[in-house]
Each structure stands twice: as C-alpha cells, then as structure tokens.
MIZANU-999897 format. One record per residue (C-alpha): residue number from 1; y, z, x. Coordinates in Angstrom, 2 decimals. Layout:
BEGIN
+-----+---------+---------+---------+
| seq |      py |      pz |      px |
+-----+---------+---------+---------+
| NUM |       Y |       Z |       X |
...
+-----+---------+---------+---------+
END
This chain:
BEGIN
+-----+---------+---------+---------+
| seq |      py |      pz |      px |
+-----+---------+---------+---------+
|   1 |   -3.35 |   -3.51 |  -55.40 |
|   2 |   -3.13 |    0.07 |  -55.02 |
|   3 |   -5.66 |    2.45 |  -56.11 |
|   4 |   -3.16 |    5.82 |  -56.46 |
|   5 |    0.62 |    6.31 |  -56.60 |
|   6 |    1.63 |    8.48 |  -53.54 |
|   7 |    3.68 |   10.57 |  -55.81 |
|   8 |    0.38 |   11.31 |  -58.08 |
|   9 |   -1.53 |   12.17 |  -54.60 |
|  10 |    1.54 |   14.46 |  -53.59 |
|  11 |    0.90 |   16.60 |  -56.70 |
|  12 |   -2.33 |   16.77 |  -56.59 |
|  13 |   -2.36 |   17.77 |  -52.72 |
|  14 |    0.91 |   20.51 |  -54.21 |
|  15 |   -1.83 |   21.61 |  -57.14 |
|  16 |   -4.41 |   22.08 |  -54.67 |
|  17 |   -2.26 |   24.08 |  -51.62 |
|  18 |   -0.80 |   26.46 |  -54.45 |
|  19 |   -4.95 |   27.04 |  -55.82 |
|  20 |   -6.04 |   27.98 |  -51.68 |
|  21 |   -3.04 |   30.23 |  -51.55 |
|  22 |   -3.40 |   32.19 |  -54.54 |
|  23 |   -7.23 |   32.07 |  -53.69 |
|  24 |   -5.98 |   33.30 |  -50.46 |
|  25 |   -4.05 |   36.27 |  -51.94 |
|  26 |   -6.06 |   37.09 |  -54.52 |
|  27 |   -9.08 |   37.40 |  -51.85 |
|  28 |   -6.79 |   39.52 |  -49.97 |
|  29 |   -5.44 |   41.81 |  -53.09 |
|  30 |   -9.59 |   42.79 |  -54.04 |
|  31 |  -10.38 |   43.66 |  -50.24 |
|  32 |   -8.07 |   46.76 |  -50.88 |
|  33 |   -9.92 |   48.44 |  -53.72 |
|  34 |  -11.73 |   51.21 |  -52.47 |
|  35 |  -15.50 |   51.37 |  -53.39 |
|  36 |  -15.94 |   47.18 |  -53.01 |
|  37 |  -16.88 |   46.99 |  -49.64 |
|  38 |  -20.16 |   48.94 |  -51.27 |
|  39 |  -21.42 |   45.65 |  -53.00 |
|  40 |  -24.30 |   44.03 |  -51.20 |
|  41 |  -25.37 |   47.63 |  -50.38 |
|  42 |  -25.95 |   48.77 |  -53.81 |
|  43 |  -29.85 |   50.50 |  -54.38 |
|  44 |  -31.61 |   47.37 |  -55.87 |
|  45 |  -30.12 |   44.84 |  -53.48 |
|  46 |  -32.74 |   43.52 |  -51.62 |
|  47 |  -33.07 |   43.18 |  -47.47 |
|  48 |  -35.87 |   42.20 |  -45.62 |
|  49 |  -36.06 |   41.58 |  -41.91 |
|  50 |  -39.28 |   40.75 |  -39.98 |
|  51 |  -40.34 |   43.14 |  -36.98 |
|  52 |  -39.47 |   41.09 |  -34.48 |
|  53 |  -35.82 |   40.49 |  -35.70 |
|  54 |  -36.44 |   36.83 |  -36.34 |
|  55 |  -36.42 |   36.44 |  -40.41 |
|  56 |  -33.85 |   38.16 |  -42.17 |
|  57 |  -33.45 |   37.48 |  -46.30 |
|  58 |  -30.58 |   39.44 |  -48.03 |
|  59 |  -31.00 |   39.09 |  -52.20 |
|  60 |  -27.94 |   40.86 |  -53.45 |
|  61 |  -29.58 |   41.74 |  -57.20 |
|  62 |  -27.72 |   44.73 |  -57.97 |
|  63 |  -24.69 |   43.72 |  -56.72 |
|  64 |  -25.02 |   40.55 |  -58.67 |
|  65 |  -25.77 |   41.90 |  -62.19 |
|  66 |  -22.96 |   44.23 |  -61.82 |
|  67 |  -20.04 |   41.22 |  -61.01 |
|  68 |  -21.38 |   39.47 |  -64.01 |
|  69 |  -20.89 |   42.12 |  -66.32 |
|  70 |  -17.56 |   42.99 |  -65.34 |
|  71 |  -16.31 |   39.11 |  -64.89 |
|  72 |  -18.56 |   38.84 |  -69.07 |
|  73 |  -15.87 |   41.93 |  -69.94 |
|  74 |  -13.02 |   40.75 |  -68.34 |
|  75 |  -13.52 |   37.31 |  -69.44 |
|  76 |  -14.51 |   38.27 |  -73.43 |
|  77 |  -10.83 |   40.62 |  -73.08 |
|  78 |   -8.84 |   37.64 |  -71.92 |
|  79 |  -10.21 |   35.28 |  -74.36 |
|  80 |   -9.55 |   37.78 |  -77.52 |
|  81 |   -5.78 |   38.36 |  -76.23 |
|  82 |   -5.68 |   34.60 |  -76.28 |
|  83 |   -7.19 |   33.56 |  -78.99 |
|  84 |   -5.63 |   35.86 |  -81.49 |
|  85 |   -3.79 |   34.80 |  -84.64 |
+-----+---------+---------+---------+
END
C-alpha cells in the first residue's frame, strides 16, 4: 500500500524548487533598492548591548511598523485590482 504517488511527490518537490527560486530572486531584486539597507537602523529601533560585550538585544520597532504599512498598502492595492467588478 502506498501512501503517495511518485508523480504527486514530483510536483510537489517542482512547486516547491520554483517557490525557493523566485524567493531567491525576489530576495535578490529588493537588495538593490537604494535606502533598504537603512532598515534595522531606523531612530526608534532599539539596540542594547551590555558593557562587557556579552548581551546584545536588537528590537527592530521602527523598522517593523514601517514594512507593515507598506506590505497593509500594497496588499489593500492588489486586492482592489483583483477584486473589481
């Protein structure tokens, strides 16, 4: 008794390469916008490290707040282009 058909795992394994690689490129693509290597250094973020170098903590606040407004924009412009009559 098998538990999968090969040609079901094939596709899926297909679905899943093509997902990393466009991950891949996509990850690529945003590292050559100027002005995003700023985020995690934004006034707000926050960085502590103890005296003796030992204990660092790195709370990225700012820089959080701002990549969920613009993925809430981008995501409220894609879903009006779709969902329109």
């Amino acid at each position: 008794m098998q538990f999968f058909e090969l040609n079901t795992l094939a596709k899926w394994l297909i679905v899943i390469g093509v997902g990393i690689a466009t991950l891949g490129i996509l990850l690529f693509l945003l590292g050559k916008i100027p002005g995003l290597n700023r985020l995690g250094q934004l006034p707000g973020d926050i960085r502590y490290q103890s005296p003796d170098g030992r204990v660092s903590c790195f709370i990225p606040v700012v820089s959080s707040i701002l990549i969920s407004v613009i993925f809430t924009i981008v995501l409220n412009i894609v879903l009006r282009i779709i969902n329109r009559p």
